[in-house]
C-alpha positions as CSV (number, residue, x, y, z in Angstrom):
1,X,-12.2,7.6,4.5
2,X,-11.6,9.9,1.9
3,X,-13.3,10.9,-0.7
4,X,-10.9,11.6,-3.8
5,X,-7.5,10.7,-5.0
6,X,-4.5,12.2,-3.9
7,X,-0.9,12.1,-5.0
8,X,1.4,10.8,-3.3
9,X,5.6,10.4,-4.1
10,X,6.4,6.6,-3.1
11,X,9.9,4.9,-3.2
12,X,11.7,1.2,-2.7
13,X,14.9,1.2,-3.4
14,X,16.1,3.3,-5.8
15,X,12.7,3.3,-7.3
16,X,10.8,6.6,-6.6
17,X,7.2,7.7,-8.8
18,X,4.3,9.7,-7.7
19,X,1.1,7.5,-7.7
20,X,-2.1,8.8,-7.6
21,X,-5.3,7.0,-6.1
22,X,-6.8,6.3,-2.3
23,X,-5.1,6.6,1.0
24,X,-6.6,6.0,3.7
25,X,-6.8,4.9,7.0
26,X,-6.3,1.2,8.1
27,X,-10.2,0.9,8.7
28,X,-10.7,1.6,5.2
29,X,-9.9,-1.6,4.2
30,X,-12.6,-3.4,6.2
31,X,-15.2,-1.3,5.2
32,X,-14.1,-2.0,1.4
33,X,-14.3,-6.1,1.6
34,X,-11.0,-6.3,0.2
35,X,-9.7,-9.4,-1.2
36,X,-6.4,-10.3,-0.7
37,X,-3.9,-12.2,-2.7
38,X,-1.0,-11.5,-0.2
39,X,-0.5,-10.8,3.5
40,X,-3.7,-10.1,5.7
41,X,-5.8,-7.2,6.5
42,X,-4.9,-7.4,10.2
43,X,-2.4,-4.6,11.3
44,X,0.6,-5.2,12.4
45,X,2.2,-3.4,15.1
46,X,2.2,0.5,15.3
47,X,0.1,2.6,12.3
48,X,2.4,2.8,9.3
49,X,1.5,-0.4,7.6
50,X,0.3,-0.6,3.6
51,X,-2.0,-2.4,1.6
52,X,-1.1,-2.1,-1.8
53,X,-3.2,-3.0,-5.2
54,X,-1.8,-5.6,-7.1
55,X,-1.2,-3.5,-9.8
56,X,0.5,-1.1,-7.3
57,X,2.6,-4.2,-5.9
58,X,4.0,-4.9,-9.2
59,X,5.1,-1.6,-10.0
60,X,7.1,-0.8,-7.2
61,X,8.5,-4.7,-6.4
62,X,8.1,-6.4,-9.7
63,X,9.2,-9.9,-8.6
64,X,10.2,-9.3,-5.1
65,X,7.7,-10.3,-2.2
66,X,6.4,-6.9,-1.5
67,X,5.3,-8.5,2.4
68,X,7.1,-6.7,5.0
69,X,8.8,-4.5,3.0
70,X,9.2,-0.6,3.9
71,X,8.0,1.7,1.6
72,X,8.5,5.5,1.8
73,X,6.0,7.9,1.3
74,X,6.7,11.6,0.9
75,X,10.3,11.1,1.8
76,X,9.3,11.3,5.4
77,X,6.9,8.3,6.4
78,X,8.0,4.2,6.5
79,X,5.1,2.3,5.6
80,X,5.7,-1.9,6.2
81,X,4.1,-3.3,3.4
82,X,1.5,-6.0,5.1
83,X,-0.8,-7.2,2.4
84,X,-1.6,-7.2,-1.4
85,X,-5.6,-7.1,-2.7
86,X,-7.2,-7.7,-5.8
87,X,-7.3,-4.4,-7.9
88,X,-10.2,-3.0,-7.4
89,X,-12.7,-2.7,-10.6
């Protein structure tokens, strides 16, 4: 897991904003006791799956179902949105 925040460019759609905060590996979640509102912690198939903070969820979907959505990070990696957890105080 890492240790500080990182920026990173994301994009849906024709939306595109560079978000800075956590990324990390899929294991990271488990180790935090995340709770989710949407989706599930388990992965789905192959790496590139995303858990998003609500607050994160609502920025980039608004009203839209952010589940199973794709995501693209940097322009060059497709992330499935699988799950949605409580912002983290």
């Amino acid at each position: 897991m890492r240790t500080g925040t990182e920026d990173r460019v994301l994009a849906f759609g024709e939306k595109k904003f560079t978000q800075s905060g956590y990324f990390m590996q899929a294991s990271g979640a488990d180790m935090l006791s995340l709770k989710m509102i949407k989706g599930s912690l388990t992965r789905v198939k192959g790496d590139e799956v995303d858990f998003l903070s609500e607050t994160l969820a609502k920025k980039l979907f608004e009203e839209t179902d952010p589940i199973n959505q794709a995501v693209t990070m940097d322009a060059k990696t497709e992330l499935t949105v699988t799950g949605v957890y409580e912002d983290i105080p």
